[in-house]
NUKEFI-420976 format. One line per 2 residues: their letters; for each residue x negated, y, z of N, C-alpha, C, O. Coordinates in steps of 0.1 Angstrom, whole numbers. Example, Ala and Ser with C-alpha at 12.3 -4.5 7.8 and 13.67 -1.06 7.14 Angstrom:
as	-132/-57/78/-123/-45/78/-132/-33/78/-142/-33/85 | -128/-22/71/-137/-11/71/-129/0/79/-134/11/80
//
This chain:
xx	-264/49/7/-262/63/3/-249/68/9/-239/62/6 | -247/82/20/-239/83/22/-224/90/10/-226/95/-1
xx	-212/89/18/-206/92/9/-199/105/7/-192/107/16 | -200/113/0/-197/128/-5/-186/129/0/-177/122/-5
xx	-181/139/12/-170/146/13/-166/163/11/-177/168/13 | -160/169/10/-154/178/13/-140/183/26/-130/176/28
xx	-143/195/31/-140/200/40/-131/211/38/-135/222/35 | -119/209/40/-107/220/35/-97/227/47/-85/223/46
xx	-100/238/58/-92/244/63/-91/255/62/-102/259/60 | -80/265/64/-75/281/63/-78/284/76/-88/291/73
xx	-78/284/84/-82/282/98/-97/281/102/-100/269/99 | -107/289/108/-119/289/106/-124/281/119/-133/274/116
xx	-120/281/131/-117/276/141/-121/259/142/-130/252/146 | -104/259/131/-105/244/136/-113/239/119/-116/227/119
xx	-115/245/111/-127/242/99/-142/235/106/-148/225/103 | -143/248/118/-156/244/119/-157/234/127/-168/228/126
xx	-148/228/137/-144/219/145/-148/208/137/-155/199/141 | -142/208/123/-140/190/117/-152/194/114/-158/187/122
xx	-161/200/108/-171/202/103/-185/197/115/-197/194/112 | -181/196/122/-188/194/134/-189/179/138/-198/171/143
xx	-175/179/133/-170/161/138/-179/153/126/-188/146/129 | -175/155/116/-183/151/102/-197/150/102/-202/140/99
xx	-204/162/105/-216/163/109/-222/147/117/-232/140/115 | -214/145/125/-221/130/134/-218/123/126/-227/113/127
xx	-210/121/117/-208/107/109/-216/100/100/-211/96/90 | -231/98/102/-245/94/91/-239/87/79/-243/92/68
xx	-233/79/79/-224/77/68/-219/86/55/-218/82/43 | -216/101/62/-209/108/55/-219/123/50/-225/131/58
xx	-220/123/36/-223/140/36/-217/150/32/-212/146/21 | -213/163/36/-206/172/40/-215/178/25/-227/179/24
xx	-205/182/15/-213/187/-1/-205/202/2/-213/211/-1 | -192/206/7/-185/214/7/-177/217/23/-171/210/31
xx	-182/233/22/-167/232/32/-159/246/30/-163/257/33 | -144/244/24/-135/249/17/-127/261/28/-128/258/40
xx	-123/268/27/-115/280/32/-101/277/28/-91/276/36 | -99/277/14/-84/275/11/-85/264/0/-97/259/-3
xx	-68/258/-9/-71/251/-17/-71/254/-28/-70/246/-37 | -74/268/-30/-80/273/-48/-96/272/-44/-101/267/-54
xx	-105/274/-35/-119/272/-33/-120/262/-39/-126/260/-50 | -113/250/-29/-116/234/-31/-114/227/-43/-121/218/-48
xx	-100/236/-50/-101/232/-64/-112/232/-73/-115/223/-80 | -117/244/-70/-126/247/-82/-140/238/-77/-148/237/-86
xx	-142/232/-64/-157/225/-64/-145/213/-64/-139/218/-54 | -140/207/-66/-132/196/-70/-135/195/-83/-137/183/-86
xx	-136/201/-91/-137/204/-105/-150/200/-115/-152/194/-125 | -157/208/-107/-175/205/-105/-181/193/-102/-186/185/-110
xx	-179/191/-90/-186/181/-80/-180/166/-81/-169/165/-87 | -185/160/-78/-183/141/-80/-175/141/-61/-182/148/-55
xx	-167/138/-56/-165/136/-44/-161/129/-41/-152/127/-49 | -162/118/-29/-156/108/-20/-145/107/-16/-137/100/-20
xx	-146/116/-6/-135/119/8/-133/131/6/-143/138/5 | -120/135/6/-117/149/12/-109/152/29/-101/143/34
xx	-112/162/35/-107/159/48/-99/175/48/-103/186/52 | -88/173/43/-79/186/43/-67/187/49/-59/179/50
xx	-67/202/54/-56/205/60/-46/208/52/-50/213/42 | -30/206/54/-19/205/45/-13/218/39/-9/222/28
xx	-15/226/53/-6/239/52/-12/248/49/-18/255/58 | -13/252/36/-23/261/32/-16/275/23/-5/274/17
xx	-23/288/24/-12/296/18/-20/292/-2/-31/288/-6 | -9/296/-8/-8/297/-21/-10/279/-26/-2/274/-34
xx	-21/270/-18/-21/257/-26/-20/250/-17/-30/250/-10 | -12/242/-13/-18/238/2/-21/223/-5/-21/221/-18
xx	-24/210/8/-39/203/2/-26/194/-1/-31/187/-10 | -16/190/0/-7/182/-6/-2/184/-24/5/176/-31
xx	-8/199/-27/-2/202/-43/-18/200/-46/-20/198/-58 | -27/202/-38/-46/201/-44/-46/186/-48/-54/182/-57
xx	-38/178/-44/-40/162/-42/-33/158/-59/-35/151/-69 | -24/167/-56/-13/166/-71/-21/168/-83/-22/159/-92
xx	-27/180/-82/-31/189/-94/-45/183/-100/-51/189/-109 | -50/171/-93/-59/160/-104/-56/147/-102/-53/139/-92
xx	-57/145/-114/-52/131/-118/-54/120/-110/-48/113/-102 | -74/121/-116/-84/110/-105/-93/120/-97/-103/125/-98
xx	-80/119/-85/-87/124/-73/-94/117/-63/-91/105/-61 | -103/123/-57/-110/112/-43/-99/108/-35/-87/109/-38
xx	-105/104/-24/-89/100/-7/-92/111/-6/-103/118/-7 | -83/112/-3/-77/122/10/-75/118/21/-72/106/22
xx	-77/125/34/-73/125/48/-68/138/51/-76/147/51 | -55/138/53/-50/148/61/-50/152/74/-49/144/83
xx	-51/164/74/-50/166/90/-46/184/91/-52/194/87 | -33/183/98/-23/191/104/-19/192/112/-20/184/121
xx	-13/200/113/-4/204/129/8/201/131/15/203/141 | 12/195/114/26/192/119/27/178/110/23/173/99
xx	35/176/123/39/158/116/49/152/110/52/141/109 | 55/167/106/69/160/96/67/158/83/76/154/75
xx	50/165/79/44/159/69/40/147/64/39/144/53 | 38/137/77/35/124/72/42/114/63/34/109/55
xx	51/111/62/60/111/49/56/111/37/58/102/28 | 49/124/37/54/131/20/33/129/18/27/129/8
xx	30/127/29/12/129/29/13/113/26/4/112/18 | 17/104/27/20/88/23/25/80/10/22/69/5
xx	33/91/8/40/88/-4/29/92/-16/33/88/-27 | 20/98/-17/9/108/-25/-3/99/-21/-14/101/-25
xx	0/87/-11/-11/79/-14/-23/85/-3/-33/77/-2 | -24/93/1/-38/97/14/-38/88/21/-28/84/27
xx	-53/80/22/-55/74/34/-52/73/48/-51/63/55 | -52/86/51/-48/83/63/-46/99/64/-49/108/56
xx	-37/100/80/-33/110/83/-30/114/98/-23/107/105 | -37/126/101/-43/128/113/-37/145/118/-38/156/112
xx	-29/141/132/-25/150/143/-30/159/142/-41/157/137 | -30/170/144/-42/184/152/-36/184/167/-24/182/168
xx	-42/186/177/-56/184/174/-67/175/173/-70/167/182 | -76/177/159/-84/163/155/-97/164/162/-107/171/159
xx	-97/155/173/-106/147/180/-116/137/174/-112/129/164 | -128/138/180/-136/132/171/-134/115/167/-135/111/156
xx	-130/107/178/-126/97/178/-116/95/167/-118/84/162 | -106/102/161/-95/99/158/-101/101/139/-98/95/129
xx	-110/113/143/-119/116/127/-124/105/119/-123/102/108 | -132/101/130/-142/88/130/-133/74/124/-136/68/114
xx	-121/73/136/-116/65/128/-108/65/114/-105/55/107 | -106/78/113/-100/81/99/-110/82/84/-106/81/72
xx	-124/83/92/-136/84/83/-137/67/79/-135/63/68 | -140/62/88/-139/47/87/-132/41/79/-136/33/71
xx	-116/45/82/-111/37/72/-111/40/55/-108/32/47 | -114/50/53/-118/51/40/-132/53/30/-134/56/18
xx	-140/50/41/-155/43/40/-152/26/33/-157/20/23 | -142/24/43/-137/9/41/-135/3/29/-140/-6/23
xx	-124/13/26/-118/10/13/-130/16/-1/-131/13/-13 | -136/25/7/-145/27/-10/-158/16/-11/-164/15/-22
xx	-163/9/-1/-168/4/0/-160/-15/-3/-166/-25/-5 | -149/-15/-1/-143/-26/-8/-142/-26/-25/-142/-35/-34
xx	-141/-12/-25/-136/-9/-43/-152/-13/-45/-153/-15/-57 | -163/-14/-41/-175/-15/-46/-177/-30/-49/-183/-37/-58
xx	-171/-33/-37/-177/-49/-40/-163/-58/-53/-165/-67/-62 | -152/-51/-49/-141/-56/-64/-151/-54/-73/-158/-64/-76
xx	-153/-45/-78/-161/-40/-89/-165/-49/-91/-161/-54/-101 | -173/-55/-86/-184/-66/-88/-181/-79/-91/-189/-88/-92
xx	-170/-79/-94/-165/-96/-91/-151/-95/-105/-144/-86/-109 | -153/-107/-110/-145/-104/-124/-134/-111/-118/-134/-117/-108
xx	-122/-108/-127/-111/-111/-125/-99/-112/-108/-89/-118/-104 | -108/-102/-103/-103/-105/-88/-92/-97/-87/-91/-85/-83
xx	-82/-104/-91/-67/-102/-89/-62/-111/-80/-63/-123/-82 | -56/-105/-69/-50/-116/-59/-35/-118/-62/-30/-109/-68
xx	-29/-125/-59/-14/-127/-59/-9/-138/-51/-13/-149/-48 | 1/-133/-47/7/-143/-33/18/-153/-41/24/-149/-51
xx	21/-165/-38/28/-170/-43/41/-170/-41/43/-168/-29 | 50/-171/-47/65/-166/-46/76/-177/-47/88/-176/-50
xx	68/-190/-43/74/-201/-35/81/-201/-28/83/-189/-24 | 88/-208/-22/101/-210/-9/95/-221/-2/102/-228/5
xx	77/-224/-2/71/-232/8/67/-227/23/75/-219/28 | 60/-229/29/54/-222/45/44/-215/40/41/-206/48
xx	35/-212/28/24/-209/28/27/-200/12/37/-200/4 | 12/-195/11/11/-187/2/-4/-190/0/-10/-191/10
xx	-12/-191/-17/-25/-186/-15/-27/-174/-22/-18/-170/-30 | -41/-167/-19/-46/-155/-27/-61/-160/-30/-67/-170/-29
xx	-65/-145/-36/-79/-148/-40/-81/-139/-32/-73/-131/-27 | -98/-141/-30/-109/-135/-23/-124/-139/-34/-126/-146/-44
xx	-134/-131/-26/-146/-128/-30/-153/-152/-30/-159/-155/-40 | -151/-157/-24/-152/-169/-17/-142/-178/-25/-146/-190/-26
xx	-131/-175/-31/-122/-184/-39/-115/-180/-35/-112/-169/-31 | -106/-194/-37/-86/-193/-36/-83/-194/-22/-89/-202/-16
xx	-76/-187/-15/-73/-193/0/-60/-194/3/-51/-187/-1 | -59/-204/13/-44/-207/17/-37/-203/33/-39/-208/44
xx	-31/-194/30/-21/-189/46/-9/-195/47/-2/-196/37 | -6/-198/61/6/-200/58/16/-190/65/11/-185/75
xx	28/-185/63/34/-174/63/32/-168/84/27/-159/91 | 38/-179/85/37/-177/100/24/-173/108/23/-169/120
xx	14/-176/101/1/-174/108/0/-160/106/-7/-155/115 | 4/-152/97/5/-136/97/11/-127/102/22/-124/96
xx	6/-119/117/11/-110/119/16/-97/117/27/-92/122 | 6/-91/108/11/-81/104/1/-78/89/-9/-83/86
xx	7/-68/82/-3/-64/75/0/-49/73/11/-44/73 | -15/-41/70/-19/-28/70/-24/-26/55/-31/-34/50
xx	-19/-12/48/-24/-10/36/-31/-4/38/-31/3/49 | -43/-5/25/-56/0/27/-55/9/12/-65/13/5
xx	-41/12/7/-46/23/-4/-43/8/-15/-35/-1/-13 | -51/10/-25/-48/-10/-36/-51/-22/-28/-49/-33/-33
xx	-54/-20/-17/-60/-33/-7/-47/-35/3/-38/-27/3 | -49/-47/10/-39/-44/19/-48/-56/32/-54/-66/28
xx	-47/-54/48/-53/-62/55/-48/-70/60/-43/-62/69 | -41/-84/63/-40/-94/68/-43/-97/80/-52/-104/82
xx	-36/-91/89/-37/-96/104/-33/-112/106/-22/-115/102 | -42/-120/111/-37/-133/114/-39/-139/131/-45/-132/140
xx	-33/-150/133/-36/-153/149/-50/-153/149/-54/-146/159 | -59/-157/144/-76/-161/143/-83/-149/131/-95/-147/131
xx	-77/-145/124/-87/-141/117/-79/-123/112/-69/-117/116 | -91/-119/99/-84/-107/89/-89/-110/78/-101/-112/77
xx	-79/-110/66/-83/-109/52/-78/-99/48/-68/-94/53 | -87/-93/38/-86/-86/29/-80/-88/16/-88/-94/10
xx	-69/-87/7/-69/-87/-1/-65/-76/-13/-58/-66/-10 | -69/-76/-28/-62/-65/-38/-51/-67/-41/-47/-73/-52
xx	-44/-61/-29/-24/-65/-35/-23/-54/-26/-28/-54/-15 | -15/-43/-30/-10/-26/-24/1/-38/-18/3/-49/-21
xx	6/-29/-7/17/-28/2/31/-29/-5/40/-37/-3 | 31/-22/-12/43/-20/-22/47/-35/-33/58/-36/-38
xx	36/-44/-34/39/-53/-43/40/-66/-32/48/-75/-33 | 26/-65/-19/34/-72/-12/46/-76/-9/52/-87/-12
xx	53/-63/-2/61/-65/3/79/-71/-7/91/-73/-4 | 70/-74/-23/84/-79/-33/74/-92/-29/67/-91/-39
xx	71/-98/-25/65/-111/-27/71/-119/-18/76/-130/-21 | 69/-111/-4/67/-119/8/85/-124/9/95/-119/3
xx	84/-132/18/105/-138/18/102/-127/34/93/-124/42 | 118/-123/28/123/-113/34/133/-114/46/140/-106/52
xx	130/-130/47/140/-135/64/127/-135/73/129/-138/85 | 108/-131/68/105/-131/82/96/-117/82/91/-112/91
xx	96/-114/67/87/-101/72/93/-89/67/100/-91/57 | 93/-73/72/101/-67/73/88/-53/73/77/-52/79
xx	94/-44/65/86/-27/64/88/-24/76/98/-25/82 | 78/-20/79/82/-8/93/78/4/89/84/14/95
xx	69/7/80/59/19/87/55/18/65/57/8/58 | 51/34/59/48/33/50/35/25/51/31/21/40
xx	30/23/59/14/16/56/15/3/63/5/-3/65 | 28/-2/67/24/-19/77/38/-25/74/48/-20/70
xx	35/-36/76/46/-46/75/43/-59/86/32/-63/88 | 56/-63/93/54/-69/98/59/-82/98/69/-83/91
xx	55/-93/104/62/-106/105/71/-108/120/68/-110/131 | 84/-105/115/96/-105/127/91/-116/137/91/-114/149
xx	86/-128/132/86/-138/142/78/-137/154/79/-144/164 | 66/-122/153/57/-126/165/59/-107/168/50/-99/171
xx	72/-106/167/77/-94/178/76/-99/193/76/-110/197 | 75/-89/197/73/-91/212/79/-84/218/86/-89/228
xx	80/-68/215/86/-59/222/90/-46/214/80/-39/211 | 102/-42/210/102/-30/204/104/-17/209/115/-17/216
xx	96/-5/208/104/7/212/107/16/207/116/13/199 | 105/25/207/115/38/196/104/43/187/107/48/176
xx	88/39/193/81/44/181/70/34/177/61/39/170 | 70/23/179/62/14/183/69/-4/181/81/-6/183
xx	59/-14/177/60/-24/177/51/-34/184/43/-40/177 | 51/-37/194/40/-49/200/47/-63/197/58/-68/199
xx	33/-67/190/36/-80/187/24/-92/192/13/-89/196 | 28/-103/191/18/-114/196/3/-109/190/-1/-105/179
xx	-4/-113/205/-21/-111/202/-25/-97/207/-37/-95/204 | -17/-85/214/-18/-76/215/-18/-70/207/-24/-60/210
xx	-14/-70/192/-13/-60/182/0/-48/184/11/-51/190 | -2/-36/179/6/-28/183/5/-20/167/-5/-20/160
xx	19/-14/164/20/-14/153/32/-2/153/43/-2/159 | 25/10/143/38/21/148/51/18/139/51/8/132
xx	61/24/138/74/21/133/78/34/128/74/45/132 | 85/32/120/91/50/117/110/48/122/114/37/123
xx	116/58/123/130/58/127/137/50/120/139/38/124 | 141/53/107/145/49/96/144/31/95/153/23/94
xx	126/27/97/124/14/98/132/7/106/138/-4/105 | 131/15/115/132/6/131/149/4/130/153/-6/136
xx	158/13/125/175/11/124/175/-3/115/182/-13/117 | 167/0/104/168/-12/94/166/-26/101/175/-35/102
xx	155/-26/106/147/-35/112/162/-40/127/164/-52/130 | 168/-32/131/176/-36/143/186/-44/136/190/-54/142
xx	190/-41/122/206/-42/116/199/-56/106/207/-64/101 | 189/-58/105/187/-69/97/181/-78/104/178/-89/98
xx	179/-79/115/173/-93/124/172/-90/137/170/-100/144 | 174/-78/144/177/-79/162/189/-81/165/194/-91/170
xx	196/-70/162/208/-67/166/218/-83/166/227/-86/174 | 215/-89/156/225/-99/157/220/-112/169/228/-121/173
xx	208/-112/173/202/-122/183/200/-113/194/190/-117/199 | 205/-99/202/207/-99/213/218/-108/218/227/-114/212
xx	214/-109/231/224/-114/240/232/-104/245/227/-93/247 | 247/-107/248/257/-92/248/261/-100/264/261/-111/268
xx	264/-89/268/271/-93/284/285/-94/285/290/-93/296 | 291/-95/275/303/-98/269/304/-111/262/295/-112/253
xx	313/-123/263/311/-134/253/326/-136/256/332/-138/267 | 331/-133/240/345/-139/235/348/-150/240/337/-156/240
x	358/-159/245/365/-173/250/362/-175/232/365/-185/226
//
């Protein structure tokens, strides 16, 4: 059964644009499509909904106080024109958040990922007591739970990990786990000499850096991984900066 979204721009243009993008997605049905965020309120109110795909900047509600103003709201995906929103569209928990101009590609993948996640909450649902937790040993390894039982990683084998909203994804050299541990509780778990925040939604394992740049992290396996400013100073002053090599060496 596909999953109910809603459609929120001030802008008729680019409204009908995502509306269009959405349209290809068989996955997805389009129950609403919103003009401002008092419309969307009020079929928010009514209607059972999935996904919402809203634009931020809206006059009188815009979709960052629509997201506020219920409790138990669907995801959200934002999508705007300006990106000094991303921040504050993260901090409020939206799945994902998307540039203008939104390209179908970029929709798709933003549809995806929160297909992902409601379709993960379906199968939690299903499964009793599936609480994961990482262990907070001073060993190489950690285990969690999964659908399958207990499983054992050991730290180093983890490149990176991506939150998925209560989920978070486990990039590894060979594989991806899923598990139910947010980002935010990971990251008090994991030991903090090898993995490091970059990004509100990723964290990474310093050891399999490869290359850093001003907005960006490439790490072993060709993963690439964005950084925010803030991270990336942190990230220099707590583990680069002290293992460059300087072209200067004291006698």
């Amino acid at each position: 059964m596909p999953y109910k979204c809603l459609v929120i721009d001030d802008n008729e243009i680019e409204r009908d644009a995502l509306e269009m993008h959405l349209l290809k997605i068989s996955t997805l049905e389009i129950v609403a499509v919103c003009k401002d965020g008092i419309e969307a309120a009020d079929v928010l109110s009514k209607t059972e909904i999935d996904i919402v795909f809203s634009d931020i900047d809206m006059p009188e509600l815009s979709g960052i106080a629509l997201l506020k103003s219920f409790k138990n709201h669907p995801l959200f995906v934002f999508i705007t024109a300006h990106s000094e929103y991303a921040v504050e569209s993260y901090e409020v928990d939206a799945i994902d958040f998307v540039v203008k101009p939104a390209t179908f590609p970029r929709i798709l993948k933003a549809a995806n990922k929160a297909i992902e996640y409601l379709d993960l909450k379906k199968k939690v649902s299903t499964v009793t007591e599936q609480v994961h937790e990482v262990s907070t040993s001073d060993d190489d390894h950690f285990f969690f739970k999964e659908t399958k039982g207990i499983s054992k990683l050991k730290y180093n084998d983890v490149i990176y990990i991506e939150s998925l909203g209560d989920f978070s994804k486990l990039f590894t050299v060979n594989d991806m786990h899923i598990i139910l541990v947010s980002l935010k509780n990971l990251e008090k778990q994991l030991p903090k000499k090898s993995f490091a925040r970059v990004h509100k939604q990723y964290i990474i394992n310093i050891n399999h850096i490869v290359t850093l740049t001003n907005h960006e992290v490439h790490m072993d396996q060709n993963f690439i991984v964005p950084i925010s400013a803030s991270n990336r100073q942190e990230l220099l002053e707590s583990a680069i900066d002290k293992k460059i090599l300087s072209r200067f060496v004291k006698n």
